[in-house]
C-alpha positions as CSV (number, residue, x, y, z in Angstrom):
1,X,0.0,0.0,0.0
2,X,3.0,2.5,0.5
3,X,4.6,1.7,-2.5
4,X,1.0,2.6,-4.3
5,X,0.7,6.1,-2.3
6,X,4.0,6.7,-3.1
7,X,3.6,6.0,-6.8
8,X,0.4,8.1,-6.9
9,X,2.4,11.1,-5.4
10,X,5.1,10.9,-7.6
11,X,2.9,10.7,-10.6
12,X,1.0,13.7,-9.4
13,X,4.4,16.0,-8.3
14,X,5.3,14.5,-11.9
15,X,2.6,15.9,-13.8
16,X,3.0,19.2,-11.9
17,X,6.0,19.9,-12.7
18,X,5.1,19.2,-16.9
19,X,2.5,21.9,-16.5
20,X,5.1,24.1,-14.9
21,X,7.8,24.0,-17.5
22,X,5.1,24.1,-20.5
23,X,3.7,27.3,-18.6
24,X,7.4,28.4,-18.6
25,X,8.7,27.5,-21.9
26,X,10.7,24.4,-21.0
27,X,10.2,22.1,-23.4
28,X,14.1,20.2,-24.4
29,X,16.6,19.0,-21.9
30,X,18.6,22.1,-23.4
31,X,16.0,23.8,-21.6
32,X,16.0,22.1,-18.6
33,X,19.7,22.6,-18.5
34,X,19.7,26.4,-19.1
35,X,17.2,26.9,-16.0
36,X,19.4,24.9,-13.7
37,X,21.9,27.8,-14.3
38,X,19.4,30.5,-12.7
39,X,19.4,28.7,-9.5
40,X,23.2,28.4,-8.9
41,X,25.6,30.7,-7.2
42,X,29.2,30.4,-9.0
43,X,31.7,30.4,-6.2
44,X,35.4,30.5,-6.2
45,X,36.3,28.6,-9.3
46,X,39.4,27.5,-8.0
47,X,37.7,25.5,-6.1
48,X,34.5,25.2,-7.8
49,X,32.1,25.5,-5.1
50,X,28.5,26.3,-6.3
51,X,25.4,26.6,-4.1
52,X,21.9,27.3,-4.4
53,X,20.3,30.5,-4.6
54,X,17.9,31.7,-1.7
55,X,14.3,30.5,-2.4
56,X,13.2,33.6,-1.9
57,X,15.4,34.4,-5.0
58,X,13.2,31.4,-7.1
59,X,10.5,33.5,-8.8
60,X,13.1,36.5,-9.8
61,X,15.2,33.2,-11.4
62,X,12.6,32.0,-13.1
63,X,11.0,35.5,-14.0
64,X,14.6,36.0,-15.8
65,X,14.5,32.7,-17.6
66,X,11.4,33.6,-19.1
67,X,11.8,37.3,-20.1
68,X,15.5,35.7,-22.1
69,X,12.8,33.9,-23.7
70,X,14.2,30.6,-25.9
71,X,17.8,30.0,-27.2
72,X,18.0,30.9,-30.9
73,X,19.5,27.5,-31.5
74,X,17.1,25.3,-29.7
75,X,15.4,22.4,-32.0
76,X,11.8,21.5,-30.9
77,X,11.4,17.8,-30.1
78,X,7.5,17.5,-31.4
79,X,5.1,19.1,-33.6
80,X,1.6,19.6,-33.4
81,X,0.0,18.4,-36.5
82,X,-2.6,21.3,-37.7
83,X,-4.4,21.9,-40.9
84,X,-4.6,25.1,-41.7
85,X,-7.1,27.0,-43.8
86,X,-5.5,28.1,-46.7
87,X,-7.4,31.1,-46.9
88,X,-6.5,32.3,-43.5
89,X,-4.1,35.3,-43.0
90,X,-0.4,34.1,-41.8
91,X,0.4,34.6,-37.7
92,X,1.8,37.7,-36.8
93,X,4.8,37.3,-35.0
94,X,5.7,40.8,-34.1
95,X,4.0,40.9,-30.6
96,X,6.3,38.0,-29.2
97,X,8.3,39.4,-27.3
98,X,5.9,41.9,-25.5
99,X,3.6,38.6,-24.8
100,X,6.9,37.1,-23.0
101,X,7.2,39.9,-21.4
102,X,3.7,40.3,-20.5
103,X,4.4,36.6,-19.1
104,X,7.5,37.4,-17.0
105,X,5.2,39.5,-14.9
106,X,2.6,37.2,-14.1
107,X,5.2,36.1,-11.3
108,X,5.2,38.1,-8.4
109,X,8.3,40.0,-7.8
């Protein structure tokens, strides 16, 4: 019976954390990788000694990893098959960046 409660809760932290990096833009392990890097300290590196950032630090990190947006050389692992309507006008890409940045401010400060 533990083994089953404990499979349940790790399903559930599981799917959590998918609908947190989709709500973030973390999609690769590139990605995954790059947002690791927000929530390190660099130390000496002489003696390469890292540590974490405060938590209270956490939603600035992650505020900053979203308003940086994706990397420019990042390869998407799946498509979503659409049809599109070949009479429909093209997407507009020119508001991008201001909806990323509307994004980064959905978490507090």
């Amino acid at each position: 019976k533990q083994w089953y409660q404990r499979r349940v809760r790790d399903e559930r932290l599981l799917m959590k954390l998918d609908s947190i990096f989709k709500a973030i833009g973390v999609e690769t392990e590139e990605d995954i990788n790059r947002l690791t890097e927000y929530f390190i300290m660099k130390g000496d590196e002489s003696t390469e000694s890292h540590s974490l950032i405060h938590p209270n630090q956490v939603l600035k990190a992650i505020r900053l990893f979203v308003s940086e947006g994706a990397s420019p050389n990042r390869v998407q692992t799946h498509k979503q098959t659409v049809e599109f309507d070949e009479t429909a006008a093209e997407r507009d890409s020119g508001n991008d960046a201001n909806y990323r940045q509307r994004l980064a401010q959905i978490l507090p400060k």
